[in-house]
N, C-alpha and C positions, 0 to 999 in steps of 0.2 A: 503491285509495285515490282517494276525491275529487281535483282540482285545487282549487290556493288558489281562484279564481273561486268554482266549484262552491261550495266550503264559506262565501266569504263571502255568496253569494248569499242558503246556506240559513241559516246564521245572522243575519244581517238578518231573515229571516223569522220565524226560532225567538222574535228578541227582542221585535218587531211582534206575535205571535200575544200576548206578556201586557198581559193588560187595565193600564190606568194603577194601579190601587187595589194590583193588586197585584205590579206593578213596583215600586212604593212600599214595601209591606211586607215584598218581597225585599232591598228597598237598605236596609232599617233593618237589618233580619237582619247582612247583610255588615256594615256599618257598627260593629253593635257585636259584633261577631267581630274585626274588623279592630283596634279599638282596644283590644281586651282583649289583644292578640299582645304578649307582651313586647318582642322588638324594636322595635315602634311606642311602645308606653307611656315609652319609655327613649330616646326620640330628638328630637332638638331637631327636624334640621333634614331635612323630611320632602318631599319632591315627591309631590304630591297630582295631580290632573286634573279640568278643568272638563268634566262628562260633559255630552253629549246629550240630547235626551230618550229617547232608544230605551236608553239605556246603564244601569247599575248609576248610581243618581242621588247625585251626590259633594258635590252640596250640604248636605244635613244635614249632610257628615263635614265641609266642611270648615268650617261653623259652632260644631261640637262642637270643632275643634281650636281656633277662636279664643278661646271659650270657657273653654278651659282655660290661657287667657293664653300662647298659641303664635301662632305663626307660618307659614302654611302656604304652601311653596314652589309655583308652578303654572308650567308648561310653555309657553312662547311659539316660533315659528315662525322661525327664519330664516333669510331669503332666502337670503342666502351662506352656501355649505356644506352644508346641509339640514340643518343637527342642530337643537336645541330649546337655548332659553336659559332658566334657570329663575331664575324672581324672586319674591321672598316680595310677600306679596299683604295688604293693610291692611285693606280695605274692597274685601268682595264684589262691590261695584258700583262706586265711582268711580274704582277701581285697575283696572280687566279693558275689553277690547276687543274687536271681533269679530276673528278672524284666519285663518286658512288652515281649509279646510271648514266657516266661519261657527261656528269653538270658540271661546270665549270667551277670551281670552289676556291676560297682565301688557302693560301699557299701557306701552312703554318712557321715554316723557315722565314716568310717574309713578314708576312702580318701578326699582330697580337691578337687580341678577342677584349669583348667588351663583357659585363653582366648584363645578361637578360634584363633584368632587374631598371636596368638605365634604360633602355627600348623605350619609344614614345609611340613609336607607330610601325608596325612589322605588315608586308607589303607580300600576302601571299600568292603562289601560285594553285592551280588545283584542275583536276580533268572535270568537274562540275560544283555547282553551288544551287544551293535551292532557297527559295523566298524568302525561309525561316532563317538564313544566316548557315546552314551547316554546309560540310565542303567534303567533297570525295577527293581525297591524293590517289597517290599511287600504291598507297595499301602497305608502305614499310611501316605507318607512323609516326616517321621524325617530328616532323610540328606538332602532333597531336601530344607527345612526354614531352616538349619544348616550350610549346606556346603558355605553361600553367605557370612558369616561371613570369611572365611579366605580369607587372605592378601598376595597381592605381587605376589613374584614366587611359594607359597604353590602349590603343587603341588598332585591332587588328582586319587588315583591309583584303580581300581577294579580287585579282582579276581577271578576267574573264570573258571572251568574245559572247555575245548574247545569245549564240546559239546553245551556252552553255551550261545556261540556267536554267533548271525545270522545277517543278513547282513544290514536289517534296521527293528530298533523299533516305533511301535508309540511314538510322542513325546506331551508334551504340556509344554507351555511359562515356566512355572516353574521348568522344569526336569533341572537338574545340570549335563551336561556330564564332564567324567573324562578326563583326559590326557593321562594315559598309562591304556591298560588291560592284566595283566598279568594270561598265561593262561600254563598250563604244557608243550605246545607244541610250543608256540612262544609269543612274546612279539608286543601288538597292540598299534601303537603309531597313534590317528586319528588326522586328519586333525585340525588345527585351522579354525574357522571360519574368514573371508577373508584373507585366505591364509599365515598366517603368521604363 
């Protein structure tokens, strides 16, 4: 098995190898997979992520959620602690700021924050995911001390171009796997751990 390194390496690559046109027609795909999920369709209060350019592009998604007179929670950085504070977002631009690896983040002079705790469905990004539900970042682990605060049936989702799924990741005690992976080409739903 690769190291985490190795595979973010080569996924960065895998992501870089698609042309812009059709990085775009990928993220529609996902996009409207994503929103068709009934979990998603049925949730007010949703943590979204402002992607990159190399990433699954979260912009259309999260114009289509304002659209439909929603509100879309987005992930900001902070200093103390390392976890992520999540604050709904008004306006794509006059609400967001640059923040930790030049992401785009809730501007905390503008926006408030919500509790994790209230999250129904949190909407992640990631440089790989494997079958079993686990997901490789970027290796700070903000979502990983983030993601143990939500409650109940919250329900946690990653996206993902399908060239970006392989079949098993390294894992360690802390990695937080998702529920669903939604990817342009099919929808991964991994196993519960004992079987449920």
């Amino acid at each position: 098995m690769q190291s985490k390194a190795e595979l973010r390496q080569r996924m960065r690559a895998a992501r870089q190898a698609l042309l812009p046109a059709e990085r775009a027609a990928r993220s529609a795909r996902i996009t409207e997979r994503l929103l068709a999920l009934p979990e998603v369709q049925g949730a007010e209060q949703v943590l979204f992520y402002a992607s990159l350019p190399e990433e699954v592009d979260t912009w259309p998604l999260l114009r289509a959620w304002l659209a439909r007179g929603r509100v879309p929670l987005l992930p900001a950085v902070e200093r103390r602690g390392g976890r992520l504070r999540a604050a709904p977002v008004w306006d794509l631009v006059g609400d967001l700021k640059p923040g930790a690896f030049g992401i785009l983040q809730p501007d905390p002079t503008r926006t408030g924050a919500v509790e994790w705790r209230t999250i129904q469905v949190a909407v992640l990004p990631g440089l790989a995911f494997d079958l079993h539900g686990h997901r490789l970042g970027r290796g700070a682990g903000y979502y990983d001390r983030s993601l143990p605060a939500l409650v109940g049936e919250a329900r946690r989702i990653g996206l993902a171009f399908d060239c970006q799924v392989v079949e098993r990741l390294p894992t360690e005690p802390h990695d937080v796997p998702v529920d669903r992976i939604v990817t342009e080409d099919r929808i991964i739903t991994p196993p519960r751990p004992g079987g449920a």
